[in-house]
N, C-alpha and C positions, 0 to 999 in steps of 0.2 A: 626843712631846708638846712644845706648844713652852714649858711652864710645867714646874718638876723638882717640882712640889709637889700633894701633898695635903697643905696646910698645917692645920696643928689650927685651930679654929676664934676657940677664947681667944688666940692666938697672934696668928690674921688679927686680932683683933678689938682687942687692943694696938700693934700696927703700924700700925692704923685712927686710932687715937684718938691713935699720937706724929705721924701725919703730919699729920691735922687742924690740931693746934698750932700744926705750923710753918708750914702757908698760913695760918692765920689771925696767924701774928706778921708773915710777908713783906705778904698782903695783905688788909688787917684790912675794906676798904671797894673790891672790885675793879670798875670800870669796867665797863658792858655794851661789846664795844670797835664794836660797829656804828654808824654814826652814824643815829638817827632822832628824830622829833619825836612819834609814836605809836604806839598798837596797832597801823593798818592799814600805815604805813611799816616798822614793825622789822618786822614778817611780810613784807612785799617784801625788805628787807635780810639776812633769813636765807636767805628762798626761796635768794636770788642769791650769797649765801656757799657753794651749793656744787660745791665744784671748783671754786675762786676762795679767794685770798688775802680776810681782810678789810678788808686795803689796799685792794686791788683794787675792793671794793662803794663802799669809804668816796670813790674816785674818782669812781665812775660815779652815785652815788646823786643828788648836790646836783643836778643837770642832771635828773634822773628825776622829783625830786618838785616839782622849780619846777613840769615840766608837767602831773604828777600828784600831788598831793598827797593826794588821797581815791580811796577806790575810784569812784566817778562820774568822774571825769578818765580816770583809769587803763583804766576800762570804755569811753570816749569816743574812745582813744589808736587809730590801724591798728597792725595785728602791726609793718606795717614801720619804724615811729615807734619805738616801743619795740625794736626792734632796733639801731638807728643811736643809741638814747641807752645802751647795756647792750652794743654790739658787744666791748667788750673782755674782758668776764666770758665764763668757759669756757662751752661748752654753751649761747651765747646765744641761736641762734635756738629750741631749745626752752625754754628759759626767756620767751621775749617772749610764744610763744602763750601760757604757764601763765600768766603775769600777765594776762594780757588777760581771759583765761577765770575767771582765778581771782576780779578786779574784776567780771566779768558775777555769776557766785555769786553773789559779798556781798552785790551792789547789789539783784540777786533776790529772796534767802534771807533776808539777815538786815538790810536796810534798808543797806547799803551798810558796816556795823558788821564788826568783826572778832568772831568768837563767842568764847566764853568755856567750851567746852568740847574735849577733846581729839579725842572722836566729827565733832564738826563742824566742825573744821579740817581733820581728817586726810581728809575728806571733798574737799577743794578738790586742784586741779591742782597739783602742784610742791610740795605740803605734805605731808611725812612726818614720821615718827614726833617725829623730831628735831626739828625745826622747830616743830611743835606744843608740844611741852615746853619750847624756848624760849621761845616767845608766851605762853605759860601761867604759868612762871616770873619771867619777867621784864617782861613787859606789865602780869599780872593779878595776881603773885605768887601763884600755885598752887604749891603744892610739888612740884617735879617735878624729876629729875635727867637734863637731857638727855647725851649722850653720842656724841660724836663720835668719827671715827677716831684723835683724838691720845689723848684719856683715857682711852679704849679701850687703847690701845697703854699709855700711863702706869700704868692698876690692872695689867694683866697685868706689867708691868716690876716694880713694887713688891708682885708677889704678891698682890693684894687679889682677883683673878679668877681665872679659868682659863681663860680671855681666847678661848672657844669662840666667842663670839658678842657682836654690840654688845648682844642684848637683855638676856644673860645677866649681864655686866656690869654692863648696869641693875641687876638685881636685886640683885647680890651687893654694889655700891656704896649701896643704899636700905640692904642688910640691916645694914651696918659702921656708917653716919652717922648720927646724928640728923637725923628729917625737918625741924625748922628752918635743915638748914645747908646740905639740899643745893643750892637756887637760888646759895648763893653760893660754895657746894664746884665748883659746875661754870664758875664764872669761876675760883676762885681755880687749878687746875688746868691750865686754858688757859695763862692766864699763866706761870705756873710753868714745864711743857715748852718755853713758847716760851724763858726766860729760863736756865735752867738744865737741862732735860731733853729736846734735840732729839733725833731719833729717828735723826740720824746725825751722826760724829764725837762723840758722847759719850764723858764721858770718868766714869765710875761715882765712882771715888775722891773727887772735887772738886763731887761734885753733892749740897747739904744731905740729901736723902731717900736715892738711890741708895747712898750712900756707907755704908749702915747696912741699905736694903730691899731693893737688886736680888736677883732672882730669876735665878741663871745659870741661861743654856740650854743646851741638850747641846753638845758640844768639835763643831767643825764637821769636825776632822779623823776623826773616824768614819765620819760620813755620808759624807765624799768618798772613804774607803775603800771602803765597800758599793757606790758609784757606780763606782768602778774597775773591780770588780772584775766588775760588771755589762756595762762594754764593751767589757771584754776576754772576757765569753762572748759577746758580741754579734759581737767582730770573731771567731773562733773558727767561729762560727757563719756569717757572712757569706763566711770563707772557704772551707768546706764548700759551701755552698751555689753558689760559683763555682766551684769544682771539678767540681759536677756540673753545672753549664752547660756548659762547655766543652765536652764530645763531642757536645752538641746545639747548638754553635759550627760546628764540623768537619762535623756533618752536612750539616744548614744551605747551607755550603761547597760542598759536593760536588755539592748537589742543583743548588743554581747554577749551579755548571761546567758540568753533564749539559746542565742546561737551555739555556745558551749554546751549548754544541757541538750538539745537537739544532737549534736554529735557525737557526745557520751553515749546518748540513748544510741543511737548508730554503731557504735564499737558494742556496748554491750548486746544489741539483738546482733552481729556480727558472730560474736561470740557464742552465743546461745544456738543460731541454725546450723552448724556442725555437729553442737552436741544431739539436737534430735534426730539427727541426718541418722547420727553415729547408733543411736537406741532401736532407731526405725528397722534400720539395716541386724540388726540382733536380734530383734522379734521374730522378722521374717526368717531369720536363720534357724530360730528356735524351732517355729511353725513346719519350717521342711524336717528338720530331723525328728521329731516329735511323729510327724504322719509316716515316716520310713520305718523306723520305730513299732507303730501301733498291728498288735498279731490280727490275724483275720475271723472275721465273724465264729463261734460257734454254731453248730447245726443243732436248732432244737425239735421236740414235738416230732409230727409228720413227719418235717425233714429229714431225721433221722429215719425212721421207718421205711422210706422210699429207698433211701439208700441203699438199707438193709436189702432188701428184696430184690435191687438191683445187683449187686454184689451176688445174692444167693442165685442170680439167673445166669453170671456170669460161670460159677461155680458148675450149676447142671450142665452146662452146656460144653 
């Protein structure tokens, strides 16, 4: 868990009401910090706060609503217009189409007006839960406690959550405050982390709230034990498992060599049946000239003698 607490409830609910005090002594009257001139501009200005600094909107906005100032401008803009004026906010090519789409809605739906409920914001492109309860808060003043990843991060630091969920937080922040404070509970808070409660290099001791509310998180040096201990059965295990590779390495090996020498022998008998093809063919060459060659029987004995006689009858006659 990343909270050590099921804290008692009268507990939470005293740590509630001393931290209240103290943003409302640091920030009695806190600044919305977006720059806008409306409902339909601060709803563009949150849209684009996120995953952006609100420095970062507060640059790109004055150039955004010179050329859009209403949702009809806005709705009139190309995607790529609105990209080239918003290129330096994060995620800006999908934010150019939400805006565009989002100005086509209003202009549709609600006469080009920004609505005045939560259903029919969260309805529009680029507008969540957050967002919504900004605009509603602080546009319409609805009471609503919107809650972003720093306050999120803040109630679970100061125990006021159990920091499960950004929704859950909502709730357990509605259930500690009075509903008149929360619209300015969720500036006073912003400010605060940004001034005294960042979420790195803090230092608990020197921080007005921390220094009395932090909630310590479990010793990190545990967790890095259990993870030790886990890749040393992992290398245990890896080494095991190469060990029984290895004969099927060797195999492998072996089958290769066969197979090398096997086709060696194949090129060299290759080689070798021409040349006997070539000696065969010479032999028989030799055999016909040799018998062309060879002169014809002499006539011996008798044979001769018949001849003779035959000859000599040839003669008398």
């Amino acid at each position: 868990m990343r909270l050590a607490a099921k804290a008692d409830k009268g507990d939470r609910a005293d740590k509630a009401a001393r931290i209240h005090a103290i943003l409302d002594r640091l920030y009695p009257r806190p600044p919305i910090p977006l720059q806008h001139e409306n409902p339909f501009t601060l709803l563009v200005a949150v849209a684009l706060s996120a995953q952006t600094t609100d420095a970062r909107v507060n640059l790109v906005t004055p150039a955004l609503f010179e050329r859009a100032p209403d949702a009809a401008a806005m709705a009139a803009l190309e995607v790529g217009e609105i990209l080239d004026l918003i290129k330096t906010c994060g995620l800006a090519p999908a934010k150019s189409k939400n805006l565009k789409r989002m100005a086509q809605l209003l202009v549709e739906r609600h006469g080009g007006d920004v609505p005045k409920s939560f259903a029919d914001l969260e309805a529009l492109p680029g507008v969540g839960h957050k967002t919504a309860s900004v605009v509603m808060s602080q546009a319409f003043g609805v009471p609503a406690f919107p809650v972003d990843t720093h306050i999120h991060r803040l109630a679970a630091r100061w125990g006021l959550s159990d920091g499960h969920s950004v929704e859950r937080t909502e709730r357990d922040l509605k259930a500690l405050f009075p509903e008149d404070a929360w619209n300015r509970l969720h500036l006073q808070i912003i400010y605060f982390g940004r001034e005294h409660c960042p979420a790195r290099g803090h230092e608990p001791g020197s921080c007005p709230i921390c220094s009395w509310a932090f909630v310590a998180e479990p010793a990190p040096a545990k967790a890095r034990k259990s993870g030790a201990k886990k890749k040393s059965g992992a290398k245990k295990k890896s080494a095991k498992t190469a060990a029984k590779k290895k004969p099927a390495k060797k195999k492998s090996a072996k089958k290769k060599t066969a197979a090398k020498k096997k086709t060696t022998a194949k090129k060299k008998s290759a080689k070798k049946k021409p040349a006997a093809k070539k000696t065969a063919a010479k032999k028989k060459s030799t055999t016909k000239k040799s018998a062309a060659k060879k002169p014809e029987p002499k006539m011996v004995g008798a044979a001769k003698k018949t001849a003779k006689k035959a000859s000599a009858k040839q003669t008398a006659a």
